[in-house]
N, C-alpha and C positions, 0 to 999 in steps of 0.2 A: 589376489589384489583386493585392497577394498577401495570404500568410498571414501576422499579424502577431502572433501567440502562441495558447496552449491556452487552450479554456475547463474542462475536466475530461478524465481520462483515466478509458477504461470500461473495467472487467475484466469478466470472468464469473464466474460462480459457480451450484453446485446449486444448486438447491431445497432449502430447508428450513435453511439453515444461516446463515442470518444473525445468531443468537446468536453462532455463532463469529466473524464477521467482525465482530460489534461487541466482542467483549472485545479481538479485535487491533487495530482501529482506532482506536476510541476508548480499549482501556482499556488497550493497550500501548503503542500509537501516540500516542497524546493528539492522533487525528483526530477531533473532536468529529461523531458524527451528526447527520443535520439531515433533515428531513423531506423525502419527493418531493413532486413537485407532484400532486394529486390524481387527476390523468388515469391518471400512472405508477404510483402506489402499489399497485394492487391486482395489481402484474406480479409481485410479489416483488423480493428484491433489496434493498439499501440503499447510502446515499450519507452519503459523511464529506467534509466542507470546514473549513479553515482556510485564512483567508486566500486567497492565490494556488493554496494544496493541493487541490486536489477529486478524489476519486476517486469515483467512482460503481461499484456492483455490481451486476451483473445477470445474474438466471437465464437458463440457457442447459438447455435439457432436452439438447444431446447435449454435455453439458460437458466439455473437456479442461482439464485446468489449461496454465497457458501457461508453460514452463518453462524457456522460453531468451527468449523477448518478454518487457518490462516496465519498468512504472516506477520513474525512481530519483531517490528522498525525500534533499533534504540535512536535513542531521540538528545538532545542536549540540554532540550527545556520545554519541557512535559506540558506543563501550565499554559507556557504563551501560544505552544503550540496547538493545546486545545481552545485556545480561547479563539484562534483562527479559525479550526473547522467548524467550530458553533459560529461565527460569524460567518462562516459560508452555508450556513444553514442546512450541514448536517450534524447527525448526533452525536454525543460522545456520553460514555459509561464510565463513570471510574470503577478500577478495582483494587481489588485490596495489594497491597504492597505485596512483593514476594520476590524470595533470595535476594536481599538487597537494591530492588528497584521499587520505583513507582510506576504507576501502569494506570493504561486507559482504555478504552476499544472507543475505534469509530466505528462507521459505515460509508462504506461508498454510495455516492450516488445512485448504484444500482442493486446495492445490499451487500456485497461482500464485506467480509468483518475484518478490521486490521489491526492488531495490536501496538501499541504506543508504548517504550520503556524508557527508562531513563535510570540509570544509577545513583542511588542514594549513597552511598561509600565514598568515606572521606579520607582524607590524606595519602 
């Protein structure tokens, strides 16, 4: 049997900062929050899903942010969307175009690196 796709991809993150992950996720991101399952909740951490999107965050006490690993979000409009995270006063990198997309990287509030795509392909 093999692997036939993702069910969520898991970051880490400190403790204590989940305020911050949710103004990026949900309120930059429009990765809408959703509750853990009651087992998990009291671990810290939070989890945003749309759709096929799910990322889950989880406390890590010897936290590094991961800053060449990560996931990459196709996006609908590249530009507006970074123009948001720079208004929320994290960073954004452009990079170079590739296979057909435009592409960005942020940073999380706590340093994990997230890739931004968007489809450049027409008709």
């Amino acid at each position: 049997m093999n692997a036939i796709g993702f069910d969520h991809v898991q970051l880490a993150m400190p403790a204590g900062l989940e305020a911050e992950a949710v103004a990026l996720y949900e309120g930059v991101l429009r990765i809408p929050q959703v509750a853990k399952p009651p087992q998990l909740a009291g671990r810290g951490g939070c989890w945003f899903e749309a759709g096929a999107v799910k990322i889950h965050l989880g406390v890590d006490p010897d936290f590094r942010p991961a800053n060449k690993s990560h996931p990459a979000l196709i996006v609908t409009d590249l530009q507006a969307l970074t123009v948001s995270v720079a208004a929320a006063g994290l960073p954004v990198i452009e990079a170079e175009p590739l296979d057909g997309f435009v592409r960005a990287h942020i940073s999380e509030p706590f340093g994990n690196r997230i890739e931004l795509m968007q489809s450049i392909r027409t008709g």
